[in-house]
PDB file of N, CA, C and O in Angstrom:
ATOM      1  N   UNK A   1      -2.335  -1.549  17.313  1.00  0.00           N
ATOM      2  CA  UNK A   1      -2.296  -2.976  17.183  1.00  0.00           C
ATOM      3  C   UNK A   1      -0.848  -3.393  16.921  1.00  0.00           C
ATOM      4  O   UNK A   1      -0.177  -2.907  16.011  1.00  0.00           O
ATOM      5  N   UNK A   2      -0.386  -4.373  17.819  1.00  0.00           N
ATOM      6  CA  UNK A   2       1.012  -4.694  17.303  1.00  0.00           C
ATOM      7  C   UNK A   2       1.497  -5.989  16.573  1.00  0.00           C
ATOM      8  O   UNK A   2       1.204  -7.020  17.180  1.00  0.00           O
ATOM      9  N   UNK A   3       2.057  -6.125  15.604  1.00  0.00           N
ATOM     10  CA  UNK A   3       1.925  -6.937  14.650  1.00  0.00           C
ATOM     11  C   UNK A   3       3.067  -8.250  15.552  1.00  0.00           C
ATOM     12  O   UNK A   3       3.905  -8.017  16.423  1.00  0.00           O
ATOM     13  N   UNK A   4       2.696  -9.558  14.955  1.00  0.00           N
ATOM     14  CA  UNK A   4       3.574 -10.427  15.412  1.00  0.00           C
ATOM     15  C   UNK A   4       4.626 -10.428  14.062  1.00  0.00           C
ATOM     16  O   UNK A   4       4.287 -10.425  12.879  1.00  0.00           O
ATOM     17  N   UNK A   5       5.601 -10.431  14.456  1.00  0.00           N
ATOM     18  CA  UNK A   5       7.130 -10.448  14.064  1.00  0.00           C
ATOM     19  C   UNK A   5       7.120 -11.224  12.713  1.00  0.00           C
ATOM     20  O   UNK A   5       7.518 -10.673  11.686  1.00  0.00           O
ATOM     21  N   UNK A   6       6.734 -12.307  12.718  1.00  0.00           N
ATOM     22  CA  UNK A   6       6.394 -13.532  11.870  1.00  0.00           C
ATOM     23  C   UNK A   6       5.852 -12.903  10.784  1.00  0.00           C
ATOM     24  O   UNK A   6       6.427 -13.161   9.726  1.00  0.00           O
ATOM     25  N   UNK A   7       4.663 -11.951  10.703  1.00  0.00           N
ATOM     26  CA  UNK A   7       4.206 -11.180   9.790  1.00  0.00           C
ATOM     27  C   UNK A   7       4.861  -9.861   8.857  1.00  0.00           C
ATOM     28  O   UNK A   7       4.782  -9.539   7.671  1.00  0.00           O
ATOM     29  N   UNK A   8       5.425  -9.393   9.859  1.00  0.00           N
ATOM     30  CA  UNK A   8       6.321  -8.497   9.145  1.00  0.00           C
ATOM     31  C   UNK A   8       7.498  -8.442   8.280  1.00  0.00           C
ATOM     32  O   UNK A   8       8.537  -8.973   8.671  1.00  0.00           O
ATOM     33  N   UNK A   9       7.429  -7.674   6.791  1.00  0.00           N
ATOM     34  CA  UNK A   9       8.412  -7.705   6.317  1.00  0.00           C
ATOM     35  C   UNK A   9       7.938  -7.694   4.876  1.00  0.00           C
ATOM     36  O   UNK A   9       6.732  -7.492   4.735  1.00  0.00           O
ATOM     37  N   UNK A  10       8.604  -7.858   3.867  1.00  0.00           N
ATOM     38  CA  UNK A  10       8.554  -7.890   2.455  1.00  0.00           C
ATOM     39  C   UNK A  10       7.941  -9.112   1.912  1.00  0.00           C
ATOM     40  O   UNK A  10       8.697 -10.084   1.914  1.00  0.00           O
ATOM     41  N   UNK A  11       6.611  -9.326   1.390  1.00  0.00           N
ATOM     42  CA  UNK A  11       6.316 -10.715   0.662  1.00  0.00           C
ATOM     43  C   UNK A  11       5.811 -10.338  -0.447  1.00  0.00           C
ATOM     44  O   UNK A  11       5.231  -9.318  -0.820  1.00  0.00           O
ATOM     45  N   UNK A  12       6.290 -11.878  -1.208  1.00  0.00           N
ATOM     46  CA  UNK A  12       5.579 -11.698  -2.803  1.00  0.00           C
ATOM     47  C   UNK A  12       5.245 -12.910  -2.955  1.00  0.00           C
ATOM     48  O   UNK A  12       5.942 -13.863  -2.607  1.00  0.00           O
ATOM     49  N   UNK A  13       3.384 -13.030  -3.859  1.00  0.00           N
ATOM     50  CA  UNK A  13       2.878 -13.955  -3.900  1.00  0.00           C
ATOM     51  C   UNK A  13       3.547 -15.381  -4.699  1.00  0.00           C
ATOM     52  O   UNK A  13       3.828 -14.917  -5.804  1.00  0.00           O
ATOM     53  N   UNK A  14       3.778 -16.234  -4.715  1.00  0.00           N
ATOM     54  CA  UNK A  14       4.649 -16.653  -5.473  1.00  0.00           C
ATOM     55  C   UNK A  14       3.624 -18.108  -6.349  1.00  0.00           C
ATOM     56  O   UNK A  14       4.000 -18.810  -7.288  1.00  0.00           O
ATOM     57  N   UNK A  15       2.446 -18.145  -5.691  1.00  0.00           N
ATOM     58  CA  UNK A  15       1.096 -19.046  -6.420  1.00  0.00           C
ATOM     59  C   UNK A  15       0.100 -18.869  -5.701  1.00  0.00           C
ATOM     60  O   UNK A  15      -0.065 -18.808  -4.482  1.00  0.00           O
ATOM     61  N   UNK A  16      -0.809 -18.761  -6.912  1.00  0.00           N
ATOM     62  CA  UNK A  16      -2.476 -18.730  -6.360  1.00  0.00           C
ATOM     63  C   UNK A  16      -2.834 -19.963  -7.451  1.00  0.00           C
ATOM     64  O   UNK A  16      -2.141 -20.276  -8.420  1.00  0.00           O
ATOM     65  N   UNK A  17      -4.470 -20.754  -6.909  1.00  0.00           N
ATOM     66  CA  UNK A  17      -5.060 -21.282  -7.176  1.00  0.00           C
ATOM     67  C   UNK A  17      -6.031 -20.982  -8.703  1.00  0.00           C
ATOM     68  O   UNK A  17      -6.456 -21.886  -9.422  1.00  0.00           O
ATOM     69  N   UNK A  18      -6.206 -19.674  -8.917  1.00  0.00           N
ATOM     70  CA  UNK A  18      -6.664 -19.343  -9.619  1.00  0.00           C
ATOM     71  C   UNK A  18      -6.169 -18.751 -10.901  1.00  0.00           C
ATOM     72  O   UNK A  18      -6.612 -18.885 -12.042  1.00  0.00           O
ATOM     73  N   UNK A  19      -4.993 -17.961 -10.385  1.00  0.00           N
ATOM     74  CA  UNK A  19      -4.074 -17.217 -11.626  1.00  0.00           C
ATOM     75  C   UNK A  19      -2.949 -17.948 -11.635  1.00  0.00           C
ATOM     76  O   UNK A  19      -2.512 -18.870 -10.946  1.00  0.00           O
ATOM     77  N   UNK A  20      -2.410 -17.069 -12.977  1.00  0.00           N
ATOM     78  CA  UNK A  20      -1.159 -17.671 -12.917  1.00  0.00           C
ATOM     79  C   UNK A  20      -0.332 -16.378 -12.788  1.00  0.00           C
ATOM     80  O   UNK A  20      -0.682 -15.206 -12.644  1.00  0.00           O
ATOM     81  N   UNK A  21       0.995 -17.020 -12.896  1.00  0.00           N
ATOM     82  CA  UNK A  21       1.504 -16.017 -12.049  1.00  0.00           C
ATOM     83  C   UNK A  21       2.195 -15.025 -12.967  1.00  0.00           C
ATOM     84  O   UNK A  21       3.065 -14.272 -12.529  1.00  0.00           O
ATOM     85  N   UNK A  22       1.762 -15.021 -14.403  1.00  0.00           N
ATOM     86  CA  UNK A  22       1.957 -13.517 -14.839  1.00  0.00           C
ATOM     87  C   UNK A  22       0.631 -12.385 -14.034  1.00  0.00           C
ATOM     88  O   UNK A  22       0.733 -11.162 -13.941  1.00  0.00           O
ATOM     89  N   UNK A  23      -0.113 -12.922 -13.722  1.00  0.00           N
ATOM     90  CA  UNK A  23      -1.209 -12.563 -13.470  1.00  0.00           C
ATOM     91  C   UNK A  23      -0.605 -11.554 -11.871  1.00  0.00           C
ATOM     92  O   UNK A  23      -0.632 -10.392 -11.465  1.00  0.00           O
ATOM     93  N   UNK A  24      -0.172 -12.736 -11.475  1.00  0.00           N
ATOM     94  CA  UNK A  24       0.097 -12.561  -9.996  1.00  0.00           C
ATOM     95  C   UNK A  24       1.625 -11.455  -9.744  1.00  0.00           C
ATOM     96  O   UNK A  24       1.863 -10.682  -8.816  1.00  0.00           O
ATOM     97  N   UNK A  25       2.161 -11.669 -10.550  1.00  0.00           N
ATOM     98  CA  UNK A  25       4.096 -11.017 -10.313  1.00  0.00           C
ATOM     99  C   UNK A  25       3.653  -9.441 -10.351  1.00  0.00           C
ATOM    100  O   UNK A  25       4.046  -8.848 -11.356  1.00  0.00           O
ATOM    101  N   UNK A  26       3.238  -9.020  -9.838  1.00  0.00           N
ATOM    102  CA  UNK A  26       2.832  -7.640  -9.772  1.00  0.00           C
ATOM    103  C   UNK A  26       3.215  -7.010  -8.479  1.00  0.00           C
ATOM    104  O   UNK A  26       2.442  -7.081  -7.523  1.00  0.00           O
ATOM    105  N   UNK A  27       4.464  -6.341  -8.379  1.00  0.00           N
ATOM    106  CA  UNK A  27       4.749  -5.784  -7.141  1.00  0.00           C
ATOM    107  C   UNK A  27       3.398  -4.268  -6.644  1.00  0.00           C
ATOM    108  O   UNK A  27       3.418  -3.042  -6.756  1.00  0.00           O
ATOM    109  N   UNK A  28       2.694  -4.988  -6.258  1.00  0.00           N
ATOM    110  CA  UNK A  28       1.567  -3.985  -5.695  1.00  0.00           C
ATOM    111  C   UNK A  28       1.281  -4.214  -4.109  1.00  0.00           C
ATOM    112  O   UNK A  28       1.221  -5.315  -3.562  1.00  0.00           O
ATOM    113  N   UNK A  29       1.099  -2.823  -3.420  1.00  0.00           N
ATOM    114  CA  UNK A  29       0.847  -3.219  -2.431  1.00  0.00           C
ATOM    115  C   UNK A  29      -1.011  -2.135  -2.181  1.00  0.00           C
ATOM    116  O   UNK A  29      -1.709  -1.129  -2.306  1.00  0.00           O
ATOM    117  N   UNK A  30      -0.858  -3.052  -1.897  1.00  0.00           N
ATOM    118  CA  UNK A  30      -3.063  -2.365  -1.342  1.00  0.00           C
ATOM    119  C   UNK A  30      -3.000  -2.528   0.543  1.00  0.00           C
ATOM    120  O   UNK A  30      -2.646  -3.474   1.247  1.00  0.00           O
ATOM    121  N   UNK A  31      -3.657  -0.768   0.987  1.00  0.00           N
ATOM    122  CA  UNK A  31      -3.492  -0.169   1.951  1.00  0.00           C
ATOM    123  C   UNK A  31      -4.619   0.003   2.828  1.00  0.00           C
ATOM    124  O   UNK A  31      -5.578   0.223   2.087  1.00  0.00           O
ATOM    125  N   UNK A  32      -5.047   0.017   4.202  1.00  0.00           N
ATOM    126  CA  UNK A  32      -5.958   1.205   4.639  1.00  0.00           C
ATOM    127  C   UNK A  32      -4.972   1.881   5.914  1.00  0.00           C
ATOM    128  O   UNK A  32      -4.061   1.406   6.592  1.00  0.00           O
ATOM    129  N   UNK A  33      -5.614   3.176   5.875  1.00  0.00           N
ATOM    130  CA  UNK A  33      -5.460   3.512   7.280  1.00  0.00           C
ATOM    131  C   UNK A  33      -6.414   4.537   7.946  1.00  0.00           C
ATOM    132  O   UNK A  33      -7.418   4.942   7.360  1.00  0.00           O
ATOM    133  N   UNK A  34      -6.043   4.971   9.276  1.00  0.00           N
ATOM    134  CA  UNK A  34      -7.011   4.976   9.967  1.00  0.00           C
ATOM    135  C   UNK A  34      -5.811   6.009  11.093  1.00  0.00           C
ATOM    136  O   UNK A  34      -4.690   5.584  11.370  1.00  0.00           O
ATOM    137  N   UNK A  35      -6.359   7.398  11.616  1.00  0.00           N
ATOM    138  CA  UNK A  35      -6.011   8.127  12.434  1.00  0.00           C
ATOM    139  C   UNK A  35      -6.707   9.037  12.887  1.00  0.00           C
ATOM    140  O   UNK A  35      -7.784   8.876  13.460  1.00  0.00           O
ATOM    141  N   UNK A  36      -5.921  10.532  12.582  1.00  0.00           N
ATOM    142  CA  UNK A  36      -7.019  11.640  13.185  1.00  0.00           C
ATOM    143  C   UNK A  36      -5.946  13.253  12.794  1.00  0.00           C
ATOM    144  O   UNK A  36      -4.807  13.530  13.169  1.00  0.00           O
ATOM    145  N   UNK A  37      -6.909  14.027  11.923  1.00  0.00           N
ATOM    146  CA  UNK A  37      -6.128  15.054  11.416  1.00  0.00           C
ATOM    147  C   UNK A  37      -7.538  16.029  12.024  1.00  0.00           C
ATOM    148  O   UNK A  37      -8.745  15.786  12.045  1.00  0.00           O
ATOM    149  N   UNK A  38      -6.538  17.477  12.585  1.00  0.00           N
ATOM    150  CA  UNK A  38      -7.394  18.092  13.397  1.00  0.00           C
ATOM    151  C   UNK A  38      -8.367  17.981  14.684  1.00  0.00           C
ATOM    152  O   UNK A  38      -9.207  18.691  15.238  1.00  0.00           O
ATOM    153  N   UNK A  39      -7.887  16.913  14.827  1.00  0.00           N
ATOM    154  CA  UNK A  39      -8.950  16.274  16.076  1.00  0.00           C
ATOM    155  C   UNK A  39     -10.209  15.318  15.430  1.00  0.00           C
ATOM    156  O   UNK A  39     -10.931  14.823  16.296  1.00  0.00           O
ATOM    157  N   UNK A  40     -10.534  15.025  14.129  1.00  0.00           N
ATOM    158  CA  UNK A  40     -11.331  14.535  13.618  1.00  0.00           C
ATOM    159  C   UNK A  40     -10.816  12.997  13.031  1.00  0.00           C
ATOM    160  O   UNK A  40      -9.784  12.707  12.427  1.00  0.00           O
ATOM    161  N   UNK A  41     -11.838  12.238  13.415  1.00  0.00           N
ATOM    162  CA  UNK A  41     -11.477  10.568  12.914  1.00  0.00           C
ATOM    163  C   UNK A  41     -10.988  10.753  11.419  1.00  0.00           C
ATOM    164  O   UNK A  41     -11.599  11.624  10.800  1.00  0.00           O
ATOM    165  N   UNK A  42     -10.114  10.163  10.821  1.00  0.00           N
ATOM    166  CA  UNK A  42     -10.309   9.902   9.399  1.00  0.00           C
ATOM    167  C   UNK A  42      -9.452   8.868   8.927  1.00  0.00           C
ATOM    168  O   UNK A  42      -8.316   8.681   9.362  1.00  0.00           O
ATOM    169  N   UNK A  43     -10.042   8.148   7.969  1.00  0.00           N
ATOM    170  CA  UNK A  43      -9.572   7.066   7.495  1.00  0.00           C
ATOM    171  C   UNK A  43     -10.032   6.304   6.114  1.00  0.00           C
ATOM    172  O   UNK A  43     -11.209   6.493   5.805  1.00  0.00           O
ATOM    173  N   UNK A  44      -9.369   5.588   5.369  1.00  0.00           N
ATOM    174  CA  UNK A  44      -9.348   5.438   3.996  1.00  0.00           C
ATOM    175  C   UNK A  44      -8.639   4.459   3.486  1.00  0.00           C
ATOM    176  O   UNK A  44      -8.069   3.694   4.263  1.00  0.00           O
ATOM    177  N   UNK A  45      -8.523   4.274   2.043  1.00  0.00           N
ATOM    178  CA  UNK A  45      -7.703   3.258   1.713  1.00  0.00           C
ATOM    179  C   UNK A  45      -6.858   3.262   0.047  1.00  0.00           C
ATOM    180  O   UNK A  45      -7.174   4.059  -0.836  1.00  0.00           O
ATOM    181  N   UNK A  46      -6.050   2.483  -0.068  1.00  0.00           N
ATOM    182  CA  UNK A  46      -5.204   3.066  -1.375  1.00  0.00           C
ATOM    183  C   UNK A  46      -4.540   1.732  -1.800  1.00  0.00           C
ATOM    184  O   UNK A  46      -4.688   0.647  -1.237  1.00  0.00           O
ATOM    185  N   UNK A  47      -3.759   2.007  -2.926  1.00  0.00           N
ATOM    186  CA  UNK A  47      -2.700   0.664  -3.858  1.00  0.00           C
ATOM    187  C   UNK A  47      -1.770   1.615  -4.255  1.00  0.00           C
ATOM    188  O   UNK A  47      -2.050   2.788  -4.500  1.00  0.00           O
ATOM    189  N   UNK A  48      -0.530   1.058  -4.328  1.00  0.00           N
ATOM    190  CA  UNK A  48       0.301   1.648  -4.973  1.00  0.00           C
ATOM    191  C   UNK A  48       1.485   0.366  -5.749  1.00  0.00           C
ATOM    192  O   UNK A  48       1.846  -0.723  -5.302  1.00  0.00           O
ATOM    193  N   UNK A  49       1.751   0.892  -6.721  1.00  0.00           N
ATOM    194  CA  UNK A  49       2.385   0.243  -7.374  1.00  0.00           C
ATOM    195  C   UNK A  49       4.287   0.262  -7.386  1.00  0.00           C
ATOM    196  O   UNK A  49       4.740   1.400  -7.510  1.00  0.00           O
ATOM    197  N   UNK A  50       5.391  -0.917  -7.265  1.00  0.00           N
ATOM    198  CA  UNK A  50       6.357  -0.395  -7.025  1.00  0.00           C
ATOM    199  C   UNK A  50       7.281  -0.215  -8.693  1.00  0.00           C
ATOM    200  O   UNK A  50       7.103  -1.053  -9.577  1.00  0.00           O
ATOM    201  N   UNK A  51       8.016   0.715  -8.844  1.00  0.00           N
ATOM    202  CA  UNK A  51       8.914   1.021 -10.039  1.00  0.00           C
ATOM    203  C   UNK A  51       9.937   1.299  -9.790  1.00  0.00           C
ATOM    204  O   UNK A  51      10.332   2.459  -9.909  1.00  0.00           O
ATOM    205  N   UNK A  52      10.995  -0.080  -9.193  1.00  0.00           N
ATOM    206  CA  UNK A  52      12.227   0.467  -8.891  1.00  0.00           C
ATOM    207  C   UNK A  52      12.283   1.216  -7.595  1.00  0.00           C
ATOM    208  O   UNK A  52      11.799   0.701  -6.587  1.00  0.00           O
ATOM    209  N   UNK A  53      12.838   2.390  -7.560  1.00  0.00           N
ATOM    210  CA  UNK A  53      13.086   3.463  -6.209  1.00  0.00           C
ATOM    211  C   UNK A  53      11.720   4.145  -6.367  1.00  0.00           C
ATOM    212  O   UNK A  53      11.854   5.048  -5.541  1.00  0.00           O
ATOM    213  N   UNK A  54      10.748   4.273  -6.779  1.00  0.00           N
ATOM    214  CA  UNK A  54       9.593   4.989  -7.007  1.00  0.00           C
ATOM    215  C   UNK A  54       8.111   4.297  -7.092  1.00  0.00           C
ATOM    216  O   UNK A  54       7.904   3.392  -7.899  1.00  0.00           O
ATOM    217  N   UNK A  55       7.191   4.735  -6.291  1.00  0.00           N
ATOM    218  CA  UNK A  55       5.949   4.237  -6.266  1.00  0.00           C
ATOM    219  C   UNK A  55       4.755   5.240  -6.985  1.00  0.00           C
ATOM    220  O   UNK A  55       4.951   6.452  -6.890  1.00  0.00           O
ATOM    221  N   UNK A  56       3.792   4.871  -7.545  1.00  0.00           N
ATOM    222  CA  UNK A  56       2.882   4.828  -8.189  1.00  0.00           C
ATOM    223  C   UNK A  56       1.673   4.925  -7.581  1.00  0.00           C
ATOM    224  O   UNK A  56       1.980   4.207  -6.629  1.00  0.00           O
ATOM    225  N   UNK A  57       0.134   5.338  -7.270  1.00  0.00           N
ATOM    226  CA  UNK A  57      -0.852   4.755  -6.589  1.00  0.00           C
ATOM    227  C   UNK A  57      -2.117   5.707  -6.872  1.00  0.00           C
ATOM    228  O   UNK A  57      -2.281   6.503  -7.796  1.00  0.00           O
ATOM    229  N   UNK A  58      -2.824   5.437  -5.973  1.00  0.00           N
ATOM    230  CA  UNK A  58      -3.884   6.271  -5.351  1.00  0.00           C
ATOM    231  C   UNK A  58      -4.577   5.706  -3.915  1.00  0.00           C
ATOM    232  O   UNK A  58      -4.781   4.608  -3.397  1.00  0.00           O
ATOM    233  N   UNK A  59      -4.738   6.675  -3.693  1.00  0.00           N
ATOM    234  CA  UNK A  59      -5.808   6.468  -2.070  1.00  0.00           C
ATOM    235  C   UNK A  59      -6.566   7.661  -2.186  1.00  0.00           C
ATOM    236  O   UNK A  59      -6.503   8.609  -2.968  1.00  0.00           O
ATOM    237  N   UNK A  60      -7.684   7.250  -0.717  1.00  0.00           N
ATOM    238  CA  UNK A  60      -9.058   8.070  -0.737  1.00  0.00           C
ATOM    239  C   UNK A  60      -9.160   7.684   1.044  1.00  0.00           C
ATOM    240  O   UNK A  60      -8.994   6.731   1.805  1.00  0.00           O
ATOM    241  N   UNK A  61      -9.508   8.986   1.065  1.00  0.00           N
ATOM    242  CA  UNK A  61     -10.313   8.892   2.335  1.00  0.00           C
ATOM    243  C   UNK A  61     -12.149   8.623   2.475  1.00  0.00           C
ATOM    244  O   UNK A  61     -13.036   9.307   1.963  1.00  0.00           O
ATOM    245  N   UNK A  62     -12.261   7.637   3.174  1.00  0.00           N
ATOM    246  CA  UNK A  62     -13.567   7.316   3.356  1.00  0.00           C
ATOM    247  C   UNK A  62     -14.839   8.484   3.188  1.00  0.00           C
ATOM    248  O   UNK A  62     -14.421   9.533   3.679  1.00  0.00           O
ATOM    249  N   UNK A  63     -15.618   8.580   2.896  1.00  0.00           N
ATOM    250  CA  UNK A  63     -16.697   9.760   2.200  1.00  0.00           C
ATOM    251  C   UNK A  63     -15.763  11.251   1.977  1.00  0.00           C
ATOM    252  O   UNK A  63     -16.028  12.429   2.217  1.00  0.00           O
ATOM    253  N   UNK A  64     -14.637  10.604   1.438  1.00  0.00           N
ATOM    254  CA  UNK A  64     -13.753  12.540   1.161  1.00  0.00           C
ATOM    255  C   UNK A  64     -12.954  12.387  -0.101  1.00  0.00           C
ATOM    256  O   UNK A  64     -13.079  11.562  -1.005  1.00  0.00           O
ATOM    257  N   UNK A  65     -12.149  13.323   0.042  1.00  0.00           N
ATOM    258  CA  UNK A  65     -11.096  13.646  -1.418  1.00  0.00           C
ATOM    259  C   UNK A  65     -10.753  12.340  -1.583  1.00  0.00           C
ATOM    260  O   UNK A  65     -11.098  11.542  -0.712  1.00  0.00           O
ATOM    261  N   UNK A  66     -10.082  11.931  -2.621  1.00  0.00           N
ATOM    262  CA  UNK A  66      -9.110  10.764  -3.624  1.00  0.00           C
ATOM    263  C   UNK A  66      -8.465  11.760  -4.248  1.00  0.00           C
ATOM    264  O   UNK A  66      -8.912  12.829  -4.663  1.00  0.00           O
ATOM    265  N   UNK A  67      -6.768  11.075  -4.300  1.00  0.00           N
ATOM    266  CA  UNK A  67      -5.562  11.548  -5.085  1.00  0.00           C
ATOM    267  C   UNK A  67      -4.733  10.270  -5.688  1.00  0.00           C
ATOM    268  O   UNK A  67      -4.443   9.232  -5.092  1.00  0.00           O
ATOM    269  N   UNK A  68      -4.431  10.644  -7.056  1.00  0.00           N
ATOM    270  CA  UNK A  68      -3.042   9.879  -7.331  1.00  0.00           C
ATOM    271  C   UNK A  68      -2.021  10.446  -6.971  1.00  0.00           C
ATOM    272  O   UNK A  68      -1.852  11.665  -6.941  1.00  0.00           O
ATOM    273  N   UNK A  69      -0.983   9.315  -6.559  1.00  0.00           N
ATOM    274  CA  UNK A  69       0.419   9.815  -5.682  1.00  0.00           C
ATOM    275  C   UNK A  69       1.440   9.513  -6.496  1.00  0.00           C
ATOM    276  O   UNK A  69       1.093   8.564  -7.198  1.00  0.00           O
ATOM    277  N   UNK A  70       2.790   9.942  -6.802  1.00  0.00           N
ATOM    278  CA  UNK A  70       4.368   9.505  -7.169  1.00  0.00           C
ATOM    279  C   UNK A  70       5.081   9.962  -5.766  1.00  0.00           C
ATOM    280  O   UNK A  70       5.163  10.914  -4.991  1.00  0.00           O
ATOM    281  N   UNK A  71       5.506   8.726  -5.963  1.00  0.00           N
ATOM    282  CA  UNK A  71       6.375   9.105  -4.185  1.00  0.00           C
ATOM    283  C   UNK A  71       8.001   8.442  -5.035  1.00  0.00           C
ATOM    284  O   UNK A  71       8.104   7.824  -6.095  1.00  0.00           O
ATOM    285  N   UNK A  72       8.940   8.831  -4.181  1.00  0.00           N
ATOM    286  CA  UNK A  72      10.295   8.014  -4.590  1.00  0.00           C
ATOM    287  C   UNK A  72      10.405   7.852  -3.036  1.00  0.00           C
ATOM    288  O   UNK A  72       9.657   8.289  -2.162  1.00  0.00           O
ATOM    289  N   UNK A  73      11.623   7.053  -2.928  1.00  0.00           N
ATOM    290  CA  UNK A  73      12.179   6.380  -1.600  1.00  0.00           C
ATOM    291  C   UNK A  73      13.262   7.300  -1.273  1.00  0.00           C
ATOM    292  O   UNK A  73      14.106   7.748  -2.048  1.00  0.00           O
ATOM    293  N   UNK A  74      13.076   7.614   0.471  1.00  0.00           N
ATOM    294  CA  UNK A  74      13.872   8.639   0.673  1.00  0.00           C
ATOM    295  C   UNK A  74      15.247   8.015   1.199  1.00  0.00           C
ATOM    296  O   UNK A  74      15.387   6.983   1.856  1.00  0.00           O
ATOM    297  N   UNK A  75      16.144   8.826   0.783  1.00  0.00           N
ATOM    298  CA  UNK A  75      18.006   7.953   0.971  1.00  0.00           C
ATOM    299  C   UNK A  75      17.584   8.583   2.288  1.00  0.00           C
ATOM    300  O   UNK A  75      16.862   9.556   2.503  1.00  0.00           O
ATOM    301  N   UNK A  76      18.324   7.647   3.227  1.00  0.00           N
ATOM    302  CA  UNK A  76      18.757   7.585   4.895  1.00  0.00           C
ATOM    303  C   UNK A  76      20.408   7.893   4.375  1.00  0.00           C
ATOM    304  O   UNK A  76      21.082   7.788   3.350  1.00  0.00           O
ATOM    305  N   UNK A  77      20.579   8.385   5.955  1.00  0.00           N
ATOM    306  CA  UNK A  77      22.154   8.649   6.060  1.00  0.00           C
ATOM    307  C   UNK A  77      22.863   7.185   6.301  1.00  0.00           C
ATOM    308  O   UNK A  77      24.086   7.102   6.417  1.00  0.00           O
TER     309      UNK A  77
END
């Protein structure tokens, strides 16, 4: 699926109707995806939280394993 341009990129909620926005200032991002390991469908879904250069989370694959993750951001040349 290819995303329109307009959509892509970095956003943060900045008001909701319901919360306020201590509620809301939460750099989180919530995931699914969807491919194929071994020749078999698989797909699932996750949140991860951002800390600076380092993320936080968990995901699960649909009727399978769940893990919590620490990832850091990898330096490019």
């Amino acid at each position: 699926m290819k995303m329109k341009p307009e959509y892509l990129g970095t956003w943060r909620l900045t008001e909701m109707s319901t919360w306020e926005r201590d509620f809301i200032d939460l750099e989180r991002l919530v995931f699914s995806f969807a491919g194929w390991d071994e020749g078999d469908d698989i797909s699932g879904r996750g949140w991860a939280v951002a800390q600076g250069n380092k993320r936080e989370g968990w995901f699960g694959f649909h009727l399978g394993d769940e893990s919590t993750f620490k990832a850091t951001r990898k330096k490019t040349a």
